[in-house]
C-alpha positions as CSV (number, residue, x, y, z in Angstrom):
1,X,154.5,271.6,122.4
2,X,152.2,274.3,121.5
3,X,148.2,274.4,120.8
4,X,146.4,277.3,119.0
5,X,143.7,277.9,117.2
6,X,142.4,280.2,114.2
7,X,142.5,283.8,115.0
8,X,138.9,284.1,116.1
9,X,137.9,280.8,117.1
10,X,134.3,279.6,118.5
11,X,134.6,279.2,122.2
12,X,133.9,275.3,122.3
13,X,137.4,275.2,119.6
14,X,139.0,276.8,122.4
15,X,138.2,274.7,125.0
16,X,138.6,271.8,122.5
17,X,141.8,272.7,122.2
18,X,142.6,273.6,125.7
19,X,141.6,269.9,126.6
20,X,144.1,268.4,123.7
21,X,146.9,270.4,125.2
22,X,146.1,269.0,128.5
23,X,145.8,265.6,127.4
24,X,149.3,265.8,125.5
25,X,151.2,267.5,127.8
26,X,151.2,270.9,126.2
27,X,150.6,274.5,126.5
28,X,147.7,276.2,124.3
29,X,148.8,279.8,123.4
30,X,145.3,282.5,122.2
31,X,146.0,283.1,118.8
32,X,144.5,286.6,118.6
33,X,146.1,288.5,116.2
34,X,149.0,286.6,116.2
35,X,150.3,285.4,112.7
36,X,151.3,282.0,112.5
37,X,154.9,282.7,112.0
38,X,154.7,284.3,116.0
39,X,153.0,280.8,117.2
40,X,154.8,278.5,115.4
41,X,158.3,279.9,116.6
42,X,157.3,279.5,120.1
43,X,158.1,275.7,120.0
44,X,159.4,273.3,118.3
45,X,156.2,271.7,117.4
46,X,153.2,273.5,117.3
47,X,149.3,272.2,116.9
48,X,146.6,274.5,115.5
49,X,143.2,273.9,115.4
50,X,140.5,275.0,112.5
51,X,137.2,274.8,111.7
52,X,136.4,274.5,107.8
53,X,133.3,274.5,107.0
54,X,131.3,271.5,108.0
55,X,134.6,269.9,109.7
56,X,137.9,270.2,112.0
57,X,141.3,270.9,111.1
58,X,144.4,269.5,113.5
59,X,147.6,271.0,111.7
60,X,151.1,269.9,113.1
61,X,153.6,272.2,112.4
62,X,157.7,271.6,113.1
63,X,160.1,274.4,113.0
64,X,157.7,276.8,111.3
65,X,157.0,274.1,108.8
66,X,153.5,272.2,108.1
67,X,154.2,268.5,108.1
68,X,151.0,266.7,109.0
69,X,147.3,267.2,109.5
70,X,144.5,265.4,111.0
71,X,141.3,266.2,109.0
72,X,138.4,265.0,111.9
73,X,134.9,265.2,110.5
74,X,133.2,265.5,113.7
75,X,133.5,265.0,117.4
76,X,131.3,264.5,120.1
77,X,132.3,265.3,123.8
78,X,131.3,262.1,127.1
79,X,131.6,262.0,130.2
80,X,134.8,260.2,131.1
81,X,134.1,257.7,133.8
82,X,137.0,255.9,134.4
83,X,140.9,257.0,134.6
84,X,143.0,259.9,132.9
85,X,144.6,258.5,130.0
86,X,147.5,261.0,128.6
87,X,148.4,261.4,125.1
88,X,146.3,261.0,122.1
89,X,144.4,257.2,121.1
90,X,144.2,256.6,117.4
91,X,143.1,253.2,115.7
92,X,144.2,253.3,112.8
93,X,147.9,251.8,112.2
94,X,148.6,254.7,109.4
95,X,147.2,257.7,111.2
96,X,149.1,256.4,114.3
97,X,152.5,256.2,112.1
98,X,152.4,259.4,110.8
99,X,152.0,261.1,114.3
100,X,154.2,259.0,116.4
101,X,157.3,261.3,115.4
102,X,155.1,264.7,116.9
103,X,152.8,263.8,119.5
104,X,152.1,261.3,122.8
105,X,150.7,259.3,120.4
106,X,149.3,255.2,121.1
107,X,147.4,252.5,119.2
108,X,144.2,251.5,121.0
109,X,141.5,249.6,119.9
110,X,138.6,252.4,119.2
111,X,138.1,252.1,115.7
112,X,140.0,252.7,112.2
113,X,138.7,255.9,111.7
114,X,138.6,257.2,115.2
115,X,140.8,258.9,117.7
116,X,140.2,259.8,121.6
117,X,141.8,261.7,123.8
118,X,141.0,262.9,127.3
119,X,140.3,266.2,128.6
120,X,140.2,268.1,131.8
121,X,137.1,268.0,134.1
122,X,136.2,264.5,133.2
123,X,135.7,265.6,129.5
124,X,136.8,262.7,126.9
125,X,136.6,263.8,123.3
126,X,135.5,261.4,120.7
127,X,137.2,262.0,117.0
128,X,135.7,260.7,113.7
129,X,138.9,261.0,111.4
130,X,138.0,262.4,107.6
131,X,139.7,260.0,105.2
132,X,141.1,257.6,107.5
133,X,143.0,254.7,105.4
């Protein structure tokens, strides 16, 4: 699995995305001037990560083809203070459905419209998901 971001990305979307490779077991490739067509034949299934406008854009790609996206409104960064959890932690039963097929995905108990996952260097990123069902 591959992580990328826009072509020229804030630095805290890079690290953000940096951290979600980490927690799922990926690789995060710069995007530069790259066009997506180069990233997303790298792998199989390929993560890229926007900003748009006033929110975050998670877009799962799989052979080359966009097939899901995870719209977060906002996110907010905590110290994690117990252990490494791998994968990505969604609450809500939909959102977790329609990623299960693409990522290191689980069901925890943080919320409908919230995901977590954990970074490196103790970082755990808090996710409020846009439109969650």
């Amino acid at each position: 699995m591959e992580v990328t971001t826009s072509r020229k990305p804030a630095p805290f979307l890079r690290t953000f995305s940096k951290d979600l490779a980490f927690a799922l077991g990926g690789h995060y490739t710069p995007r530069g001037k790259s066009g997506l067509g180069e990233i997303t034949g790298i792998d199989s299934v390929v993560l890229v990560v926007s900003k748009q406008k006033h929110s975050y854009l998670i877009e799962i790609f799989e052979e080359g083809e966009p097939v899901e996206g995870i719209p977060v409104s906002n996110f907010q960064v905590v110290e994690r203070e117990d252990e490494i959890v791998r994968g990505f932690q969604v609450g809500n039963q939909t959102v977790y459905d329609n990623l299960k097929q693409y990522l290191n995905v689980s069901k925890a108990e943080c919320g409908d419209s919230t995901a977590v996952f954990d970074g490196a260097q103790r970082r755990r990123y808090v996710l409020t998901l846009k439109n969650a069902v």
